[in-house]
TORKOL-4160 file (C-alpha; in steps of 0.2 Angstrom, whole numbers, padded with zeros to 4 digits, m for minus):
422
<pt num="1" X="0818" Y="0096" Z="0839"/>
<pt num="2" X="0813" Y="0091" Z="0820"/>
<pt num="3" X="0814" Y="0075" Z="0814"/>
<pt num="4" X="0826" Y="0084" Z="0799"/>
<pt num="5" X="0838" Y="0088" Z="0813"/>
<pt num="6" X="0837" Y="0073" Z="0822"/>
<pt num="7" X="0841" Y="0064" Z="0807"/>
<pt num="8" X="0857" Y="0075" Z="0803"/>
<pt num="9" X="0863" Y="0075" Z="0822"/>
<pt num="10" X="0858" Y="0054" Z="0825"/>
<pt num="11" X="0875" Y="0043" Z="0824"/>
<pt num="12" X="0885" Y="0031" Z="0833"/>
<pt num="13" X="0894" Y="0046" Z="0843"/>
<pt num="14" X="0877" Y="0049" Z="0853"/>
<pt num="15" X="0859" Y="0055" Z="0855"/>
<pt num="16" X="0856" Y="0075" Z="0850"/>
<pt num="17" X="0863" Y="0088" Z="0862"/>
<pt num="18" X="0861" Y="0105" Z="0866"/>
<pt num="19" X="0876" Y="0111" Z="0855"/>
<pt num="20" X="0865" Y="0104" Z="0840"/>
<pt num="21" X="0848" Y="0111" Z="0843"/>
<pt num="22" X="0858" Y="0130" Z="0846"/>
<pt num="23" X="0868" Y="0128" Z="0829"/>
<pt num="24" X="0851" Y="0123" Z="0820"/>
<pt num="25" X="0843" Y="0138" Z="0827"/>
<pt num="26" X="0857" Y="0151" Z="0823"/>
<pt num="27" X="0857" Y="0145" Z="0807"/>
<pt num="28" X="0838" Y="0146" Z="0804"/>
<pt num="29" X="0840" Y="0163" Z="0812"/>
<pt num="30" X="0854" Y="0169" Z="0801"/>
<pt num="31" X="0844" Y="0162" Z="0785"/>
<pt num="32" X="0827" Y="0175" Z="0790"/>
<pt num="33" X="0842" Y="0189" Z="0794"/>
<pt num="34" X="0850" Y="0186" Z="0776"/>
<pt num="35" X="0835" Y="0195" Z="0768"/>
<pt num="36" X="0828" Y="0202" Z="0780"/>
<pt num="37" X="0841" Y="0214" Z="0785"/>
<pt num="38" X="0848" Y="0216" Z="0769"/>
<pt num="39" X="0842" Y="0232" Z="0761"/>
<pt num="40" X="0834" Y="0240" Z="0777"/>
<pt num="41" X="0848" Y="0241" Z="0790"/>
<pt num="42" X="0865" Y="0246" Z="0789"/>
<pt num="43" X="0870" Y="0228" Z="0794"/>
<pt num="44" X="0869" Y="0222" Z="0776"/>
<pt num="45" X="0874" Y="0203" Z="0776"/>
<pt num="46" X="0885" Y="0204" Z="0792"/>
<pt num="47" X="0872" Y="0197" Z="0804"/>
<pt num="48" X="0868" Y="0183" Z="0793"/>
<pt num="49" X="0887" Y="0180" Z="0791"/>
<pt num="50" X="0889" Y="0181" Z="0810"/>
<pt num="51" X="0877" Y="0167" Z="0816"/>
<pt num="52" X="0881" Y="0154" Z="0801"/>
<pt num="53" X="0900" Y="0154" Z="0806"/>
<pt num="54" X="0895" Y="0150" Z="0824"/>
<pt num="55" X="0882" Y="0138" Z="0819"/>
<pt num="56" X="0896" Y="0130" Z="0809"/>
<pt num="57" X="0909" Y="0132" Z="0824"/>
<pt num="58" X="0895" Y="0125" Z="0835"/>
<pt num="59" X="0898" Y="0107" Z="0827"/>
<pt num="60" X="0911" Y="0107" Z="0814"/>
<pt num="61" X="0909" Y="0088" Z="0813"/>
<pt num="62" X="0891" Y="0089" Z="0803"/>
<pt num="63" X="0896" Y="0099" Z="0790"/>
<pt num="64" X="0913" Y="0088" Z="0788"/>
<pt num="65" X="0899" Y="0073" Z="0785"/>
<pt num="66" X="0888" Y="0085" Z="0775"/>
<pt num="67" X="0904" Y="0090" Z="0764"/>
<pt num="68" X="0908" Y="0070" Z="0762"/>
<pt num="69" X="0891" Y="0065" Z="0758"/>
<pt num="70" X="0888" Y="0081" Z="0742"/>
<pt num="71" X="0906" Y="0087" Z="0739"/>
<pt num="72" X="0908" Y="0080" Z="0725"/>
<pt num="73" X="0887" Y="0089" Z="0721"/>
<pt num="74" X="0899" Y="0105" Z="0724"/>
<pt num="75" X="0914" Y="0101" Z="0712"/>
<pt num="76" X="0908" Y="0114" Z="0698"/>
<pt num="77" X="0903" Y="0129" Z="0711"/>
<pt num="78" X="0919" Y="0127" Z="0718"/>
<pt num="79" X="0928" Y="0126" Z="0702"/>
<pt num="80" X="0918" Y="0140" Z="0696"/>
<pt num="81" X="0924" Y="0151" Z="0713"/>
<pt num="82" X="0942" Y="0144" Z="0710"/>
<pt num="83" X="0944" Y="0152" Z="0692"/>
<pt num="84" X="0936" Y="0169" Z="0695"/>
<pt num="85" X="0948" Y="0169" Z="0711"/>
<pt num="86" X="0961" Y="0164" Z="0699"/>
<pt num="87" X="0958" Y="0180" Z="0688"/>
<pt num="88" X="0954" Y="0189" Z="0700"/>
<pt num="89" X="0972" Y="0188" Z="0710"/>
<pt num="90" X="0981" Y="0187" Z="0696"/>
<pt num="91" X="0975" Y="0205" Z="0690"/>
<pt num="92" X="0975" Y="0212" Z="0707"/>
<pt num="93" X="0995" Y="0207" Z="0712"/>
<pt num="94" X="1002" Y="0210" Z="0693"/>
<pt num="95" X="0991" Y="0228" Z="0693"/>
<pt num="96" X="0997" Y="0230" Z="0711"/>
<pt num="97" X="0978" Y="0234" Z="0714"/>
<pt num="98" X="0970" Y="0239" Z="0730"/>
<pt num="99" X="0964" Y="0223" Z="0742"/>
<pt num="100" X="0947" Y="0232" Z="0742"/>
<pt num="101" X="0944" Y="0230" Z="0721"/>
<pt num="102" X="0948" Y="0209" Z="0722"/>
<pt num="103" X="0936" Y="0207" Z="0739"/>
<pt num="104" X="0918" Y="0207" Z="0730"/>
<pt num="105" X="0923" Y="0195" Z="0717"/>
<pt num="106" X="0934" Y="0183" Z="0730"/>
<pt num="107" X="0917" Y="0180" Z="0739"/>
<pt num="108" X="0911" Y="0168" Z="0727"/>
<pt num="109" X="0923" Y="0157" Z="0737"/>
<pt num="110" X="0910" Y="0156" Z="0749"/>
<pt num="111" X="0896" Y="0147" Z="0737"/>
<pt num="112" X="0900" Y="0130" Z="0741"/>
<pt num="113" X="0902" Y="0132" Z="0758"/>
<pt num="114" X="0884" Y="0138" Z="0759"/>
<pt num="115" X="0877" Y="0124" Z="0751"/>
<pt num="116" X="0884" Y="0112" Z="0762"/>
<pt num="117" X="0880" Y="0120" Z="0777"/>
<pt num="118" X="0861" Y="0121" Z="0773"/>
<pt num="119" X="0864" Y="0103" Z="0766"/>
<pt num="120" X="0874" Y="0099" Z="0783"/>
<pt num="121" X="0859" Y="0104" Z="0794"/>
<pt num="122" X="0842" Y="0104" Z="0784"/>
<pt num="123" X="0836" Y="0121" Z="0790"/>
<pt num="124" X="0819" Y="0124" Z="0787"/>
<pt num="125" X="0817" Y="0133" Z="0769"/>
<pt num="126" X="0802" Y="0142" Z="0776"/>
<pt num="127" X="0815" Y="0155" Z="0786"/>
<pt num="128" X="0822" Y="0162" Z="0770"/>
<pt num="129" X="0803" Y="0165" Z="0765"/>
<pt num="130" X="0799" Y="0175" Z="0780"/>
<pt num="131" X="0816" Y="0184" Z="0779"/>
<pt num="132" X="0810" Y="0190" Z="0761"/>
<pt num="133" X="0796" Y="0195" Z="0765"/>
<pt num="134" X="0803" Y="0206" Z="0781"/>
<pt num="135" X="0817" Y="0212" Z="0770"/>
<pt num="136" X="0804" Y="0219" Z="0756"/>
<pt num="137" X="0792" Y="0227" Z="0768"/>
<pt num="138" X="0808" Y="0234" Z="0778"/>
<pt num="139" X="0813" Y="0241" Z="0761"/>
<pt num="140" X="0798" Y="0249" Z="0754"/>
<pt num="141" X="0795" Y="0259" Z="0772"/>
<pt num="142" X="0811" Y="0266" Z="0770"/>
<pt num="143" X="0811" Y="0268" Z="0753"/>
<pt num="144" X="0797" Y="0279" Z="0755"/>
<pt num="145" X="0803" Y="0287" Z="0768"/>
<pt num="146" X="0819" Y="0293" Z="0758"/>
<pt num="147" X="0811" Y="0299" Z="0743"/>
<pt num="148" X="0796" Y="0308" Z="0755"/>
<pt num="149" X="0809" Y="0317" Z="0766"/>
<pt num="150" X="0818" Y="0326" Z="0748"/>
<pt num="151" X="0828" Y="0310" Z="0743"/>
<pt num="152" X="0828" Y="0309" Z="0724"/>
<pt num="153" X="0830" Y="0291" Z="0721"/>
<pt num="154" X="0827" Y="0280" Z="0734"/>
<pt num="155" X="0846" Y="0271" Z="0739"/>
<pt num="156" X="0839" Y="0260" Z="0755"/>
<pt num="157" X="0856" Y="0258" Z="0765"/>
<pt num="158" X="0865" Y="0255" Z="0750"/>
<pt num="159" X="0871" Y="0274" Z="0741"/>
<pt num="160" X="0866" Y="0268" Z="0725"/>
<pt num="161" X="0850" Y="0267" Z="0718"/>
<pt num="162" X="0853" Y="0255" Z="0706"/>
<pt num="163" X="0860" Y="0241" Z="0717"/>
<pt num="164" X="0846" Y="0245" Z="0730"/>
<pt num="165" X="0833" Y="0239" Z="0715"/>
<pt num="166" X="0843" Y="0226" Z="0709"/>
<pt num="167" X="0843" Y="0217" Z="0727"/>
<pt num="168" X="0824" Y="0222" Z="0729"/>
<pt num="169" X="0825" Y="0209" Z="0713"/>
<pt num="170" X="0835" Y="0197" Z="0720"/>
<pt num="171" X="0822" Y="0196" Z="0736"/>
<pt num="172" X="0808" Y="0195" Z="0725"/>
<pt num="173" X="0815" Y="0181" Z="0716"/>
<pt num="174" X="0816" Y="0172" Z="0737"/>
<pt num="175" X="0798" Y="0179" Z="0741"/>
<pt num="176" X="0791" Y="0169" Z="0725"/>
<pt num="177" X="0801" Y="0154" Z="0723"/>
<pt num="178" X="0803" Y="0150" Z="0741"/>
<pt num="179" X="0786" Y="0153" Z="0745"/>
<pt num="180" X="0777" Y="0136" Z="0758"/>
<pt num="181" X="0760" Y="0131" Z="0751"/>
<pt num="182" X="0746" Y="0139" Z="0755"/>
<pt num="183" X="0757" Y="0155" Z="0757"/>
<pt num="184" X="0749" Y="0164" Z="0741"/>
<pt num="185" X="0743" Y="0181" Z="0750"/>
<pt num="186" X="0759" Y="0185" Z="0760"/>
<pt num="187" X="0770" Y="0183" Z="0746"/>
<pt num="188" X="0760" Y="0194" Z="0735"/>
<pt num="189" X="0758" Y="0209" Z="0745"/>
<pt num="190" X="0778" Y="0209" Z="0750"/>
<pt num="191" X="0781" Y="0209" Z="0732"/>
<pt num="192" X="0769" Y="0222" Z="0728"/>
<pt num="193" X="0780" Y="0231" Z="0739"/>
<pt num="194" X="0795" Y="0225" Z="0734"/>
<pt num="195" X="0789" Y="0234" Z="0716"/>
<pt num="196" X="0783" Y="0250" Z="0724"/>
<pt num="197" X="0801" Y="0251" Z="0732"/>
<pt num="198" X="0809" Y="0248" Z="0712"/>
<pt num="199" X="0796" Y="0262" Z="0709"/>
<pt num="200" X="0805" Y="0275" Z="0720"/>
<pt num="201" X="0823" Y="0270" Z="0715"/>
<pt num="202" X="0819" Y="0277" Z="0700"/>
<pt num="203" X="0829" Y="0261" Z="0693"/>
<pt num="204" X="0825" Y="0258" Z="0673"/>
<pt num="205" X="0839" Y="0243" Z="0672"/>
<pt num="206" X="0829" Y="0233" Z="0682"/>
<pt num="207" X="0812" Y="0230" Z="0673"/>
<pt num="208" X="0820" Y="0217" Z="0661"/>
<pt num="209" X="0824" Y="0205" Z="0677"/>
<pt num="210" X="0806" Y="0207" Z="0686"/>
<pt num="211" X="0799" Y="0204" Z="0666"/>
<pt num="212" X="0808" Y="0187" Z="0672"/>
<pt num="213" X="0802" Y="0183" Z="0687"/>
<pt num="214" X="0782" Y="0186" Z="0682"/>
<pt num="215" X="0785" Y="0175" Z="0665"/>
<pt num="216" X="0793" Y="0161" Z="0674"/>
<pt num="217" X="0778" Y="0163" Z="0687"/>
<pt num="218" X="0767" Y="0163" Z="0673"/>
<pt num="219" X="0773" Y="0146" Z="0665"/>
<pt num="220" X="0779" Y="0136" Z="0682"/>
<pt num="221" X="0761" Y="0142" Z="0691"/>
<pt num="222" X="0744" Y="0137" Z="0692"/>
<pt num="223" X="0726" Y="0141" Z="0698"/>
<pt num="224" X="0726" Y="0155" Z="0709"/>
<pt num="225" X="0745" Y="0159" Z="0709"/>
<pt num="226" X="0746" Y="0160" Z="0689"/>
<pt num="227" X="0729" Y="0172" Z="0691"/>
<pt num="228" X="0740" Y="0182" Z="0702"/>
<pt num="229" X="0754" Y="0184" Z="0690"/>
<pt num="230" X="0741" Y="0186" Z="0675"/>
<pt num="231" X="0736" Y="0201" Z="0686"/>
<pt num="232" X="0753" Y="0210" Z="0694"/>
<pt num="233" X="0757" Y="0210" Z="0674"/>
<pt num="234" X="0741" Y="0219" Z="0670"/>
<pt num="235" X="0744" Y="0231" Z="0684"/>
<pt num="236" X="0763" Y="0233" Z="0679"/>
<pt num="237" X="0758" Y="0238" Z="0662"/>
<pt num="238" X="0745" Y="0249" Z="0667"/>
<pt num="239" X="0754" Y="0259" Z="0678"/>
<pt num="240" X="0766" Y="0260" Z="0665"/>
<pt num="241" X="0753" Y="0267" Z="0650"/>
<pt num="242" X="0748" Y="0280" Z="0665"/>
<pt num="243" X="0764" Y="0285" Z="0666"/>
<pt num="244" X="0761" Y="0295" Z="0652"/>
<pt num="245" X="0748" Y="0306" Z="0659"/>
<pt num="246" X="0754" Y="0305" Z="0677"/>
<pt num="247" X="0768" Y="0318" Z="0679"/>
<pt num="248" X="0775" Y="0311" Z="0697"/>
<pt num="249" X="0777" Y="0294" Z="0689"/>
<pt num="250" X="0781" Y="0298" Z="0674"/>
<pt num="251" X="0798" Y="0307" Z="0683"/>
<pt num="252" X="0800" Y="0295" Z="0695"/>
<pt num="253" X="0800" Y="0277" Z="0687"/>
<pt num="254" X="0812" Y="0291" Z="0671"/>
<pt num="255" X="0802" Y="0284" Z="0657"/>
<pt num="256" X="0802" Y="0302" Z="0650"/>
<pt num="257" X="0818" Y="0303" Z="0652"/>
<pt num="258" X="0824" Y="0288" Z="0643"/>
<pt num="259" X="0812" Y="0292" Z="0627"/>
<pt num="260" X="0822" Y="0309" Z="0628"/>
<pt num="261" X="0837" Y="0302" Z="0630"/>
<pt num="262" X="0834" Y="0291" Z="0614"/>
<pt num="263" X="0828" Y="0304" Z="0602"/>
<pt num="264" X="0845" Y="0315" Z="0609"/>
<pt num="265" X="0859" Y="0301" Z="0604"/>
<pt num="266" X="0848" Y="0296" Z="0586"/>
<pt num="267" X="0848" Y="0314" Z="0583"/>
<pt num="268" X="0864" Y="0323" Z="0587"/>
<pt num="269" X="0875" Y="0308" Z="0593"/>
<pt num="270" X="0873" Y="0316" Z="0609"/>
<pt num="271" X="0882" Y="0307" Z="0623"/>
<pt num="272" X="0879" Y="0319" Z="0637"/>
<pt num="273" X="0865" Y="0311" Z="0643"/>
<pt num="274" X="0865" Y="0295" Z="0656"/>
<pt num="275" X="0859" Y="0283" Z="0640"/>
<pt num="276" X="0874" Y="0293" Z="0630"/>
<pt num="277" X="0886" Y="0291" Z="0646"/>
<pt num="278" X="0881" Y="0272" Z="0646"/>
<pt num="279" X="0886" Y="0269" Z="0625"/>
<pt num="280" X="0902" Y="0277" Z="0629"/>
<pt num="281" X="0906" Y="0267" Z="0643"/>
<pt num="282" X="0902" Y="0253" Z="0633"/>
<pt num="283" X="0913" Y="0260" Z="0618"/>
<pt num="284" X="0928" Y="0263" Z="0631"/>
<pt num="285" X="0926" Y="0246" Z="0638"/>
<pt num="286" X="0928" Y="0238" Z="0620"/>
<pt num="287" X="0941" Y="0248" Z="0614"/>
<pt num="288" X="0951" Y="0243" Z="0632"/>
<pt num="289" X="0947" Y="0225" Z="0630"/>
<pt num="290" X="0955" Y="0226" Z="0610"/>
<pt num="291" X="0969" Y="0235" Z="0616"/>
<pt num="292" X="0973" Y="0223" Z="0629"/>
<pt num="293" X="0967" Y="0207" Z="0627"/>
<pt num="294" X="0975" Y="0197" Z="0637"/>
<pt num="295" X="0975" Y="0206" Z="0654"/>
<pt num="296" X="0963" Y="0220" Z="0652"/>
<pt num="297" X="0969" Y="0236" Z="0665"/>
<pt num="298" X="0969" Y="0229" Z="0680"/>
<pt num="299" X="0953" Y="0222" Z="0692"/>
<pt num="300" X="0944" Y="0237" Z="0698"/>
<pt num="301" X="0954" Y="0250" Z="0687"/>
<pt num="302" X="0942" Y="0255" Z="0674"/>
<pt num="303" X="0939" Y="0273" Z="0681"/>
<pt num="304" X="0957" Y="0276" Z="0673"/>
<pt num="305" X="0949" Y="0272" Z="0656"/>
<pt num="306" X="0937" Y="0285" Z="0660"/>
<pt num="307" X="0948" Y="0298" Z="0665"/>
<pt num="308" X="0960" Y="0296" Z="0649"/>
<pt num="309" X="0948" Y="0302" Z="0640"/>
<pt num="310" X="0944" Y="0321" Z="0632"/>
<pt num="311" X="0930" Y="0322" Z="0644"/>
<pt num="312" X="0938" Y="0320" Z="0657"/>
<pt num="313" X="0953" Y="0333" Z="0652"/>
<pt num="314" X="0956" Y="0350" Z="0661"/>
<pt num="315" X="0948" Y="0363" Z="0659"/>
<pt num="316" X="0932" Y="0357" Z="0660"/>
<pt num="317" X="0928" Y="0340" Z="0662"/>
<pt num="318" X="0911" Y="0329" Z="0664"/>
<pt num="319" X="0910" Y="0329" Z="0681"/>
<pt num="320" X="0896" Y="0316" Z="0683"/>
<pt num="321" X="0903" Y="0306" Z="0670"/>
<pt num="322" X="0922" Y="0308" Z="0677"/>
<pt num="323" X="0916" Y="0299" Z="0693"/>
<pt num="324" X="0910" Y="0282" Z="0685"/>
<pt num="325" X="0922" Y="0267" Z="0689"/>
<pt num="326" X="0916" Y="0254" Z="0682"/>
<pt num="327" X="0906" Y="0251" Z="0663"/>
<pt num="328" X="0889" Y="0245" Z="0670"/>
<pt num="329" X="0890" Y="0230" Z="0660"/>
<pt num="330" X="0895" Y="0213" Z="0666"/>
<pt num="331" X="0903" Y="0205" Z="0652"/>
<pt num="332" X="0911" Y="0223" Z="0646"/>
<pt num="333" X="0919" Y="0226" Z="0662"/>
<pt num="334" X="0925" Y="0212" Z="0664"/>
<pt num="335" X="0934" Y="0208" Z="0647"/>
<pt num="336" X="0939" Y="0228" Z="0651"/>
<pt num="337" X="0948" Y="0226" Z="0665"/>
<pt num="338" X="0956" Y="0207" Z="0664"/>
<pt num="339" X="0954" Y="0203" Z="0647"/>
<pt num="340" X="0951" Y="0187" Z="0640"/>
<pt num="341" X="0951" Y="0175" Z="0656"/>
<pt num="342" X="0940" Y="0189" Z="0667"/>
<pt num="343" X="0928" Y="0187" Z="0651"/>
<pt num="344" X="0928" Y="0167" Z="0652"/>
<pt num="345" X="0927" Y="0171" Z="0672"/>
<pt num="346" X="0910" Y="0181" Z="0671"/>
<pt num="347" X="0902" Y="0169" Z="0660"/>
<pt num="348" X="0908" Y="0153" Z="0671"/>
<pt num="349" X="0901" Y="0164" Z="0686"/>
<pt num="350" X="0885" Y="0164" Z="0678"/>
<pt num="351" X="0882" Y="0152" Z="0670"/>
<pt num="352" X="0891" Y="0136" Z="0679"/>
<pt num="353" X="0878" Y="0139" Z="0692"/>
<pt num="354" X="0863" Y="0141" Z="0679"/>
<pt num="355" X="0867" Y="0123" Z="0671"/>
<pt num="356" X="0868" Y="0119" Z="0691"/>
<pt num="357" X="0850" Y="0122" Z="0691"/>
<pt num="358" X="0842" Y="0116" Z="0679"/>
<pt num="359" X="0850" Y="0099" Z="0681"/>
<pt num="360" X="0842" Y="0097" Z="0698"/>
<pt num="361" X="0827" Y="0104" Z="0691"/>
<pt num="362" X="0818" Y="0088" Z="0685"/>
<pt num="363" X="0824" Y="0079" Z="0701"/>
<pt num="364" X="0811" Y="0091" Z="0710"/>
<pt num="365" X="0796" Y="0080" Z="0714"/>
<pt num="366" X="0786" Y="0093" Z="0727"/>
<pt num="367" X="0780" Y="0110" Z="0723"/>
<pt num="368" X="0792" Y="0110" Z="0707"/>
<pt num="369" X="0783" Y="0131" Z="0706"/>
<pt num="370" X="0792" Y="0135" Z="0720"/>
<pt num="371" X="0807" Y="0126" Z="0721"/>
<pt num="372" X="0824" Y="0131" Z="0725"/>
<pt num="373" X="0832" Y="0124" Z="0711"/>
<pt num="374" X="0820" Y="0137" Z="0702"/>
<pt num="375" X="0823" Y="0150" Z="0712"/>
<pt num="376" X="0841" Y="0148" Z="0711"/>
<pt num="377" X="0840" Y="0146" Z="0690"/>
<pt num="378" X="0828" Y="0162" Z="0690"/>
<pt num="379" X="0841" Y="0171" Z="0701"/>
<pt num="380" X="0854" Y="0169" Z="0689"/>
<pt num="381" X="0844" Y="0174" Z="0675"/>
<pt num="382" X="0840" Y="0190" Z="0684"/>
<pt num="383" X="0859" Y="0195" Z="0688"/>
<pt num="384" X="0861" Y="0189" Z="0671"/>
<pt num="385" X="0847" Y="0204" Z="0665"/>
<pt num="386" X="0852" Y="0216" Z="0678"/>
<pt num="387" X="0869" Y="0214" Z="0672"/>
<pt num="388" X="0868" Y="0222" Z="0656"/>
<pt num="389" X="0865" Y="0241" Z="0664"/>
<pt num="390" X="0876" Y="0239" Z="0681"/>
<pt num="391" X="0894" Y="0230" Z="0685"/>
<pt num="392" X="0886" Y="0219" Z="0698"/>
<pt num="393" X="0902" Y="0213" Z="0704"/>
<pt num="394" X="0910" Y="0231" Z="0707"/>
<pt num="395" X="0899" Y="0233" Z="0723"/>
<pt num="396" X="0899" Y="0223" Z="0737"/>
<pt num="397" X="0882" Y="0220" Z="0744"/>
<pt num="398" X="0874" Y="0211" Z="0727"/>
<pt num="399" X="0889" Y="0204" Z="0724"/>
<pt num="400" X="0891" Y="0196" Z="0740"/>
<pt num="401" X="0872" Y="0190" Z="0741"/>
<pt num="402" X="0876" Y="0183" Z="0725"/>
<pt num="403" X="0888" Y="0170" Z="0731"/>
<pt num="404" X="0879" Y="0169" Z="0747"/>
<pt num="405" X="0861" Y="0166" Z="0738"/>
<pt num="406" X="0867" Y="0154" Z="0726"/>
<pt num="407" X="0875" Y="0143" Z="0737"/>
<pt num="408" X="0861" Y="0145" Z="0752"/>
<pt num="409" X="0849" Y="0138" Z="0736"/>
<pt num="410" X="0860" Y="0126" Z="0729"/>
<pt num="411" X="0860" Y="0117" Z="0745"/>
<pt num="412" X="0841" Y="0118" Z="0747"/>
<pt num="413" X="0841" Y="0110" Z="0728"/>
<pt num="414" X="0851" Y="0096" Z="0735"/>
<pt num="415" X="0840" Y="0094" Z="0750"/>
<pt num="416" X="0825" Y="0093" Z="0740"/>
<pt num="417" X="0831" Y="0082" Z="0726"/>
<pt num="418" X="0831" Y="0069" Z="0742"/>
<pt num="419" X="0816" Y="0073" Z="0752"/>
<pt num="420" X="0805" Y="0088" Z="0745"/>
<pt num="421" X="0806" Y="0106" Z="0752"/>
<pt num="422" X="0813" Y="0104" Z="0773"/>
């Protein structure tokens, strides 16, 4: 067994047992099966779920001692969690909304009991490394399988193409920032897939957040790693000048059809387009949020702003845009649907975490490039980004690794602020 182990089981009850070393392998296992599985099968984050409760159930004690040595580490992420859950109950029992509408945004309950798990047992970092990097390669193959058997867009396991590129982000962000020395080649090709799969989602909203990733590689890296960047951001802009002589790429990564969509809406105010269905949206959701400041329309109950509209009237409504529920903005839908207090939510979600962080960043003495405190800040940023064009919390996969993610890192941060990266 690891030193790191022995040193979280060692105490006057007795030397380390097999109940021990199992719950410290479950919950390695479970880190790699987070990412790992979380695009390509349809198993999402249940697995990973699955073998962190048992390890937890496994010795209950240790993460009791873990919980009394950084609770008070955890206060804010908890307090975060508490006053989303707050709004978020609030709206669902005085709406009388479904159970199903409250679920994705209640799992940031889950945050802090991530981070003291890890903290608890001092897993090695390097299985969440290797997890992205199976989960990125996992995508890309079936990704490309998707869009080669007729798919448009590729959706991975997930419907949507959006929130299929924003996880890919999300696992880019693990790939880079969780990477072990010496580890340079591996994590590159992953990501290269990992952006070849964004590629075939056909997902614009998305470019912003990886903009991030490679400028926060660029400054945080050096030698060979900041030469990488330097040259994944000459190819990405290169393949995205061919793009204009390139018919395929052109239609799939809808450049085209963004430029088109532009000229449309300047020109005739036309909103029939996805850009124009996407201002509306926006227009509805402030026009909700003025009307009813206090409560918005209830969590989950946009797609009722949607269908009072004109559009959406007899005889002949929008059907594409009659079956979108949510606004595809973070800070819209939220202030749209519980007013005020789910605005002040949304931006506590975000950016309570965030300040997280960067306090433990300067504490980061070891391989401060590829820290988790960075990854974790750099995570944000990018839910932040991808924010602007999808409601992240209106679907359950992102918005569960979100919670998941952030605590899983938080407690890394912790770890390393003591003894470098386990």
């Amino acid at each position: 067994m690891s030193a790191s182990a022995s040193s979280v089981f060692s105490s006057a009850a007795g030397p380390v047992g097999p109940r021990e070393r199992w719950a410290l392998r479950l919950l390695q296992a479970a880190l790699f099966l987070l990412p790992a599985l979380l695009l390509s099968t349809p198993w999402g984050l249940g697995p990973f779920a699955l073998l962190a409760l048992l390890a937890f159930a496994l010795k209950p004690s240790a993460f009791a001692r873990g919980w009394r040595e950084v609770g008070r580490e955890t206060r804010w992420l908890l307090a975060m969690a508490l006053l989303a859950a707050a709004v978020v109950l609030f709206s669902k029992f005085h709406f009388d909304v479904r159970w199903r509408e409250a679920d994705n945004r209640l799992r940031l309950l889950t945050a802090p009991f991530f981070a003291v798990l890890v903290y608890a047992w001092r897993p090695s970092r390097r299985w969440l490394w290797l997890g992205a990097l199976a989960g990125l390669a996992g995508a890309f193959a079936l990704a490309l399988y998707q869009v080669g058997t007729g798919t448009e867009r590729a959706l991975g396991w997930t419907a949507n193409a959006i929130v299929f590129a924003d996880a890919l982000i999300a696992l880019i962000v693990l790939a880079v920032f969780a990477r072990p020395p010496g580890e340079l080649l591996w994590t590159a090709l992953a990501c290269a897939l990992g952006v070849g799969a964004v590629v075939l989602s056909g997902s614009r909203g998305v470019w912003p957040a990886l903009a991030i990733v490679l400028l926060v590689a660029l400054v945080v890296s050096g030698g060979r790693a900041r030469k990488l960047s330097w040259a994944v951001l000459a190819a990405l802009i290169l393949m995205m000048a061919a793009s204009h002589w390139i018919a395929p790429l052109a239609q799939q990564i809808r450049l085209t059809e963004l430029v088109s969509d532009m000229d449309r809406v300047k020109r005739g105010g036309d909103h029939e387009s996805s850009l124009g269905a996407r201002m509306t949206l926006l227009e509805l959701a402030g026009d909700s949020f003025a009307e009813h400041p206090l409560a918005g329309v209830g969590v989950g109950r946009f797609e009722t702003v949607v269908m009072a509209t004109p559009q959406c009237a007899p005889p002949a409504p929008r059907i594409g845009f009659c079956k979108l529920g949510h606004s595809h903005n973070d800070a819209f839908e939220w202030a749209a649907t519980m007013g005020l207090p789910g605005l002040l939510a949304i931006l506590a979600i975000y950016l309570v975490p965030l300040a997280l962080f960067a306090r433990l960043l300067p504490a980061q003495t070891h391989g401060r490039a590829r820290s988790s405190a960075l990854g974790g800040l750099v995570l944000v940023l990018v839910y932040i980004a991808c924010g602007l064009t999808q409601s992240m919390f209106a679907h359950q996969l992102i918005a569960s690794f979100y919670a998941v993610a952030v605590g899983v890192l938080y407690g890394f941060a912790l770890l390393e602020r003591e003894s470098g990266p386990q």
